[in-house]
N, C-alpha and C positions, 0 to 999 in steps of 0.2 A: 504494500500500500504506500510506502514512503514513496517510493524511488517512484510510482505513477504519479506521488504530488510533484514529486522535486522534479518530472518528466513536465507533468503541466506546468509547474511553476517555472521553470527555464524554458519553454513554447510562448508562455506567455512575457514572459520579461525581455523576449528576443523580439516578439510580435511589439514591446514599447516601446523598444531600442529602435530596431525597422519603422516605426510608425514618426516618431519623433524625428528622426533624420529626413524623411519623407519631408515631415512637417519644416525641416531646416532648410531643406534643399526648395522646398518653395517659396521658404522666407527670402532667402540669396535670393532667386527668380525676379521676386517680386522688387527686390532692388532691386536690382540688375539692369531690370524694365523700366522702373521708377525713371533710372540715371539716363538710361538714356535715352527716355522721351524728355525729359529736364533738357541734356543736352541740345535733341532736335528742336524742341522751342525755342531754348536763345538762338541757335543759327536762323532759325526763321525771320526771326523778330531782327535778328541782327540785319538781315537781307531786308526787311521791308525799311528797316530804321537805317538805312545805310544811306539815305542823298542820292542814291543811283536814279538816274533818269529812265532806266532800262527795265525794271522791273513791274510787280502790277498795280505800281503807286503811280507811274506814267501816265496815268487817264486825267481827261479833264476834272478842272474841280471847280469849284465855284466861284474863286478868287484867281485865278488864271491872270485878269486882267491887273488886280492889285499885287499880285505877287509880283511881277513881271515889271512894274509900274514901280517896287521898292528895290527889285534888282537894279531898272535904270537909274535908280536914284543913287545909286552906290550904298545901301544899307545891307550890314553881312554881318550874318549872324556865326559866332564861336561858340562852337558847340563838341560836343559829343557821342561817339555813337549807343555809349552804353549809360548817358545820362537820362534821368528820370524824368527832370522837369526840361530836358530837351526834346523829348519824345512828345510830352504834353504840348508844347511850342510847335512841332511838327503837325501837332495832329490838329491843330485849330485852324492850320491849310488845308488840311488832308489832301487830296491830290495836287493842290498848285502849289505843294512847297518843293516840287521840283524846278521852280524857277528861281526859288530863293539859293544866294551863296552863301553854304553853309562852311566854314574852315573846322576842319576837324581839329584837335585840340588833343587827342590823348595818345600818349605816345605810344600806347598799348598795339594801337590802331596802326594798321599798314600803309593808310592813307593820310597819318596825322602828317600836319604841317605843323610843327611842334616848335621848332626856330619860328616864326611867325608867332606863333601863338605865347610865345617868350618875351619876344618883340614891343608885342601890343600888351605886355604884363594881363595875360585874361587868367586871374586866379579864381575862377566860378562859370560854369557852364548855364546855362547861353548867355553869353552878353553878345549885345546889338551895338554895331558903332557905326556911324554914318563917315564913309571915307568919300574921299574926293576921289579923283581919277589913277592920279599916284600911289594911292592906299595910303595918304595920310592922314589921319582922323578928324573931321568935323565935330563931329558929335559922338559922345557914349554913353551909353545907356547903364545905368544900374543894373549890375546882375543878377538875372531871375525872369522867369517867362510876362514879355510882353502881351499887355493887350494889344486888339489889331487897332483897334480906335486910338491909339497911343502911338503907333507904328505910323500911321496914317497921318495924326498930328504932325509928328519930326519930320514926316519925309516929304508930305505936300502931296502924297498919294491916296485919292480917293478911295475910300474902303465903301466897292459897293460889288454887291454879288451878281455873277458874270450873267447867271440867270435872269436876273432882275435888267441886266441889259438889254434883256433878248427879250422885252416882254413883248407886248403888242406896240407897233407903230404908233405914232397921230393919226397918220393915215386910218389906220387899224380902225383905232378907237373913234374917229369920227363919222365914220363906217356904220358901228355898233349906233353910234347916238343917233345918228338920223332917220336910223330904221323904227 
């Protein structure tokens, strides 16, 4: 009778050992997975956050015509690709902040221009500086995400949405009225 407990009782404590390890090997798993969906997000993010004109942030946006309108003015923003409140500052273009010049700033980055950004002392991501033609500063802006109504003020660039240009004619509308 022992030796059938001690028989079950080692089936059984093999059967907690084997089950436990199971359970370990799909705890690793499940990091595993974790890290590198974590991983594929920041590349994503990093690709949509990156100033590429190339990518599927290249679509018209609404500001097209104000974005376009603070690039001719010489207003360029120092920024970051892996900063938080420069990403916030991107996204209130959403697609027309591909006409915005953004100078990358971290030398982390492959694309930084980091001599420049030394240059211009930008100890804070995004700061906005209005250069003249030469890239010597007019104006600079306090570090931290601008409003567009703010942007618009410095630069003399109307902030109106590209949409709202495209509404109905005079024509249009005096159309509608007489009918």
């Amino acid at each position: 009778m022992r030796n059938e407990r001690g028989k079950i009782f080692l089936h059984s404590s093999a059967f907690v050992l084997h089950s436990s390890a199971k359970r370990s090997m799909n705890q690793d798993n499940i990091i595993i997975a974790s890290i590198v969906g974590a991983l594929l997000l920041v590349t994503v993010a990093a690709f949509i956050f990156s100033g590429s004109k190339e990518g599927p942030e290249a679509v018209a946006g609404d500001y097209d015509t104000f974005a376009q309108c603070l690039y001719d003015s010489g207003l360029r923003m120092y920024g970051s690709a892996t900063c938080h409140f420069c990403a916030q500052q991107r996204s209130m273009f959403g697609g027309s902040f591909k006409f915005i010049r953004e100078i990358e700033c971290d030398p982390r980055n492959a694309l930084a221009e980091t001599e420049r950004c030394i240059a211009k002392n930008i100890e804070a991501t995004p700061t906005w500086i209005l250069e003249d033609e030469n890239g010597n500063d007019i104006e600079r802006f306090e570090a931290g995400v601008q409003q567009l109504t703010v942007l618009s003020e410095k630069s003399g660039c109307p902030l109106v949405k590209d949409s709202e240009e495209q509404g109905t004619s005079d024509s249009e509308s005096r159309e509608v009225q007489s009918e």
